[in-house]
C-alpha positions in Angstrom: 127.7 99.1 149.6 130.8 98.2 147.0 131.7 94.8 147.6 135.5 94.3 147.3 137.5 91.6 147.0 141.3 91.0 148.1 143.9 88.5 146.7 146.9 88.4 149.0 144.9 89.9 151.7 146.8 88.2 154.6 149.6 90.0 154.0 151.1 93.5 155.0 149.3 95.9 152.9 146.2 93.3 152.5 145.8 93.2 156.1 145.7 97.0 156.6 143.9 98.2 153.4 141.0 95.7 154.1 141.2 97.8 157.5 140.9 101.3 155.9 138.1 99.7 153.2 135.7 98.5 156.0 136.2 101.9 157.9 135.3 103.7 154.6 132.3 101.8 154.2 133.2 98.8 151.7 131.8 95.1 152.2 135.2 93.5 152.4 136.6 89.4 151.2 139.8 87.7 151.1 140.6 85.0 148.8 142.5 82.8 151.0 144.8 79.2 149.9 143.7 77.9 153.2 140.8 75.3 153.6 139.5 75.9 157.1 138.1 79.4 156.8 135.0 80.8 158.1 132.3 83.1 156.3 131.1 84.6 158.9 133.6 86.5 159.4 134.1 90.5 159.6 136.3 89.8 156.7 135.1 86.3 155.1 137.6 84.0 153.2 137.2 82.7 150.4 139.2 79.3 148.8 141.7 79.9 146.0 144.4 77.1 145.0 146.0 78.6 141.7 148.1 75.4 141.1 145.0 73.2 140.8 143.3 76.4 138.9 140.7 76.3 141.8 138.5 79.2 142.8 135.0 80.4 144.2 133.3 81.7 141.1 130.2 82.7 143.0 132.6 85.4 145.1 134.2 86.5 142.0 131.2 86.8 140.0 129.4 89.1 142.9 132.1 92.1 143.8 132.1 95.3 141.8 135.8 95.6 142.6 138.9 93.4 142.7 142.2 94.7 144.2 145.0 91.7 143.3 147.9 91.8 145.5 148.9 88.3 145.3 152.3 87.5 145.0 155.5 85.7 146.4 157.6 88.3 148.2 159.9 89.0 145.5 162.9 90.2 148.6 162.5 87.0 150.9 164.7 84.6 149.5 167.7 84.4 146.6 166.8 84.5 143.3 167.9 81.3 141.9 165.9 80.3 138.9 163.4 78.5 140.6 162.6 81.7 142.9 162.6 83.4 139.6 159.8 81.5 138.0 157.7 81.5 142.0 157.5 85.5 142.0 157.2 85.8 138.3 154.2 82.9 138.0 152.6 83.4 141.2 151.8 87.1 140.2 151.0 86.3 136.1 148.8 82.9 137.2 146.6 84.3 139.8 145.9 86.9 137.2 144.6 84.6 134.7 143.0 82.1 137.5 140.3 85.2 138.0 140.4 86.4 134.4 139.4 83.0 133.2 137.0 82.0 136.0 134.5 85.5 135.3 131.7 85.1 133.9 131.4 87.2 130.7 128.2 87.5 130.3 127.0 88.1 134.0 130.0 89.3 136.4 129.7 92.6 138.1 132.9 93.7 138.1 133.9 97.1 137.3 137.2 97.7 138.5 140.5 95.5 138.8 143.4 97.1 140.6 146.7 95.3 140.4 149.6 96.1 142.5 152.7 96.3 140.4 156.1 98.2 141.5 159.1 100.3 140.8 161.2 97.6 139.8 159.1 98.3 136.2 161.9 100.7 135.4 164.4 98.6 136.4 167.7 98.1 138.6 169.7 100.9 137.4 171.2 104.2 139.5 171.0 107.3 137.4 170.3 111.2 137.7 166.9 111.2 135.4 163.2 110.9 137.6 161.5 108.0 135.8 157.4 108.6 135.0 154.5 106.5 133.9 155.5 107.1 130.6 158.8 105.2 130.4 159.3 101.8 128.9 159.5 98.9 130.9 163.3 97.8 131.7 164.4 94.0 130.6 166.2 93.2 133.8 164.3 90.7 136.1 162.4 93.0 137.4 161.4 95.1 134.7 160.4 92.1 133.1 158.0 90.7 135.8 156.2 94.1 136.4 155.5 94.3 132.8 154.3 90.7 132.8 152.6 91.6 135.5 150.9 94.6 134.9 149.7 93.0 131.1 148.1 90.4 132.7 146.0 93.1 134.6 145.4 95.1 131.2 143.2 91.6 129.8 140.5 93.2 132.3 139.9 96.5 129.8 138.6 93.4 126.8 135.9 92.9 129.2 135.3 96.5 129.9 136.6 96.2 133.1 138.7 99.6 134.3 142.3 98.5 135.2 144.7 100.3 137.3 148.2 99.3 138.3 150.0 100.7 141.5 153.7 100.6 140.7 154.7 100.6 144.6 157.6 101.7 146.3 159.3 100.7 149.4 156.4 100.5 151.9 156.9 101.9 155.3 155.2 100.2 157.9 155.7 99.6 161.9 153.4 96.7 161.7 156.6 95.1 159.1 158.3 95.0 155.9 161.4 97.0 155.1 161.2 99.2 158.3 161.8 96.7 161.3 164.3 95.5 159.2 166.3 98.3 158.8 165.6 99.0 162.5 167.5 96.3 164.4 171.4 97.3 163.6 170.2 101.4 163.6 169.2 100.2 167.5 172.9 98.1 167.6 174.5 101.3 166.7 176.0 99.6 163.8 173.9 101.8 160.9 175.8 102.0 157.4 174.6 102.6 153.8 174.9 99.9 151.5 177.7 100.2 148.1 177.4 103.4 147.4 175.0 104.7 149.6 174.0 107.3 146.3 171.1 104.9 145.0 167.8 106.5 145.6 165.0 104.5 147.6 161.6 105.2 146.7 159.1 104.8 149.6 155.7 105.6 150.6 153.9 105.4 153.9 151.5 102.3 154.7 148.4 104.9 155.3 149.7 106.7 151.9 149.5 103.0 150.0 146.0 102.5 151.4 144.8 105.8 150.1 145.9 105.7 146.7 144.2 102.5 146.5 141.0 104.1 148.4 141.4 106.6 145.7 141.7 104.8 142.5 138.3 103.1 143.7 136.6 106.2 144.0 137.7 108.2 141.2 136.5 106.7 138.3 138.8 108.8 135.7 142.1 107.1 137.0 142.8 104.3 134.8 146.0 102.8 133.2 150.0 102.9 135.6 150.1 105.3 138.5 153.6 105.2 140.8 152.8 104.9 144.4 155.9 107.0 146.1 156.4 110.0 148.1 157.5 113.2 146.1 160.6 113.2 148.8 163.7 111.7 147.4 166.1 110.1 149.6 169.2 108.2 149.1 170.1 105.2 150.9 172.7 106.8 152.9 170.7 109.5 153.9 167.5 106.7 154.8 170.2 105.2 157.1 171.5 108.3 158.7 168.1 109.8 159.5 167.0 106.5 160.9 169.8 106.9 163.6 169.5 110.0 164.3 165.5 109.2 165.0 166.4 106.7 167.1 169.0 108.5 168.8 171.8 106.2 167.4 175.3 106.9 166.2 175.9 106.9 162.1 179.8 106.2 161.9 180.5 103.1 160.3 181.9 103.0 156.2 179.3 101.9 153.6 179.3 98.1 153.7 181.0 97.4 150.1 179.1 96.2 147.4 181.0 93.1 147.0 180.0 91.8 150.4 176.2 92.4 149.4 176.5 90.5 146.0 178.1 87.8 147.9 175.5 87.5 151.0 171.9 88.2 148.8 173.4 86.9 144.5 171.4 89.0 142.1 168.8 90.0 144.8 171.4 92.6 145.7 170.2 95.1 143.0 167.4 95.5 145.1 169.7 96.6 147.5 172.4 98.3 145.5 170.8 100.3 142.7 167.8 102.7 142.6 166.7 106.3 141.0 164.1 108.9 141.7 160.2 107.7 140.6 157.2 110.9 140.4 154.2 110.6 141.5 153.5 113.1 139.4 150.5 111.6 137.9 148.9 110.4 141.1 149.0 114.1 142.3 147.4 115.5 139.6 144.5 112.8 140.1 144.1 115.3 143.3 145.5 112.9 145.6 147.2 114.7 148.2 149.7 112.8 150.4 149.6 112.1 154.2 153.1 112.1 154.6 155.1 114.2 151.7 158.5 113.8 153.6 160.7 111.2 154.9 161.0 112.9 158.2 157.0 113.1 158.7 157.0 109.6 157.8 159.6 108.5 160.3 158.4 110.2 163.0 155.1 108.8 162.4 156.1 105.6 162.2 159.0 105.1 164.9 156.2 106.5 167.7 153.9 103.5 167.2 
C-alpha cells in the first residue's frame, strides 16, 4: 500500500483528494499546524509549524509520495504587501521546511506533487491558448507560481520525480469559487465583471482529484501539467449559464471595471483578466476528463 502524505490537507481539494486516495487504495496523512491531533485516525495528523521550521521527520521520512498543497488562499483577502509576502512565503517555505527535513540517505520518497496554477502565465486577456511551454509571466502571480513551482523542482537533485499541477478555477459544491458565484445568480442580480470577454479556466473537483490520482500512477508524467477543462468559457458566458441553470434572469450591465479595482485593489486581476490554458499535455498522458464541458460540469455540480 503507497503511503501518501498531504500538506494543506484540511482544505477544499485536501479534504476530497485524501477522500478519492483512500477509496483507491492509498494509506493516507495530513500534516496539520494544529497540536491536538490524533493518530489513530482514518486520516492521522501529523505536526508541522513552518515559522518555527518544526516538522515530524519520521512521517516524512516513511511515505513514498508527497502531494504539497499548502498555501495561503491567494483570493481571500487584498493584496497589500504583507498579503503578498503570506501567499508568496507560505507556499516557497513549506517547500523547503520538507526538502530540508528528508533524510538523504534513507527517505523513501519517490514522488513530490506540488500544486501550482494558471496564474503562471499571468494576468493578461488575449486571443493566444497558453501551454506548458510558455515562460512564466513577471506579474505577482506569474512570479509566485514560478517561485513556487522551482521550489518543487529541488526534489529532482534527490531523484525524487516532481510534478506541478498548474490549477484552474476549481469547481466544487462542497466550496470555493462556485457558492460564491451562486448567491447573487439566486438574487437575480447575475452580471459579468469589466468586460465579461476574459476567459476563466476551470476544472471540476472530481477532475482535480484524478489528475493528481493520475500523476501518482503514471510514472512517465513528470515536469508542469495544466489542470483545466478543454471547454473555454468567458466570464460573461460562466455568469449567464449559471442563471439560466438555476432558472434565474441574466439582465443586468457588466459591473464596470473601475468598481472592481476599487472594492478587491490589485486582487481584481484575478477577477478582470484571463485567456484560454490547454490541457493539452495532460490528455496526451491518456487522461480522459470526467467532465469535458462547462454544462456537464454545472449540472453536476448544481444537483448536489
Amino acid at each position: 500500500m503507497v503511503k501518501v502524505l498531504i500538506t494543506g490537507g484540511a482544505g477544499l481539494v485536501g479534504q476530497q483528494l485524501s477522500r478519492a486516495l483512500l477509496n483507491n487504495g492509498y494509506e493516507v496523512a495530513i500534516l496539520s499546524s494544529r497540536k491536538s491531533i490524533s493518530n489513530n485516525a482514518e486520516i492521522p495528523s501529523y505536526y508541522w509549524n513552518i515559522d518555527q521550521n518544526e516538522i515530524d521527520r519520521d512521517v516524512l521520512n516513511s511515505c513514498e509520495c508527497i502531494i504539497h498543497l499548502a498555501g495561503a488562499n491567494i483570493g481571500a483577502k487584498r493584496w497589500t504587501d504583507q498579503r503578498k509576502r503570506q501567499i508568496l512565503g507560505s507556499r516557497i517555505k513549506s517547500a523547503e521546511l520538507i526538502f530540508d527535513n528528508l533524510d538523504q540517505q534513507n527517505h523513501q520518497l519517490k514522488t513530490f506533487i506540488s500544486a501550482s496554477a494558471i496564474g503562471y502565465y499571468g494576468s493578461v486577456t488575449s486571443d493566444r491558448i497558453f501551454d506548458e511551454t510558455d515562460s512564466s509571466a513577471k506579474d505577482f502571480l506569474g512570479k509566485t507560481c514560478a517561485q513556487w513551482e522551482q521550489a518543487a523542482d529541488r526534489f529532482e537533485d534527490i531523484g525524487v520525480r516532481v510534478v506541478k499541477v498548474r490549477t484552474g478555477i476549481v469547481l466544487s459544491e462542497q466550496g470555493g469559487l462556485l457558492p460564491r458565484f451562486s448567491v447573487p445568480v439566486k438574487l437575480g442580480l447575475a452580471a459579468a465583471f469589466g468586460s465579461g470577454k476574459q476567459f476563466m479556466p476551470w476544472i471540476h473537483i472530481k477532475d482535480l482529484c484524478n489528475i493528481y490520482l493520475c500523476a501518482i500512477e503514471n510514472s512517465k508524467i513528470t515536469g508542469a501539467y495544466n489542470a483545466v477543462a478543454p471547454d473555454h468559457i468567458t466570464n460573461k458566458d460562466f455568469n449567464r449559464k449559471m442563471a439560466r441553470r438555476l432558472r434565474r434572469p441574466f439582465w443586468l450591465p457588466n459591473i464596470p471595471s473601475s468598481i472592481i479595482k476599487l472594492l478587491f485593489g490589485e486582487l481584481s486581476v484575478m477577477l478582470l483578466n484571463g485567456s484560454r490554458v490547454s490541457p493539452a499535455k495532460i490528455i496526451s498522458a491518456d487522461y480522459e476528463f470526467c467532465f469535458a464541458s462547462f454544462d456537464e460540469a454545472i449540472e453536476d455540480l448544481i444537483k448536489h
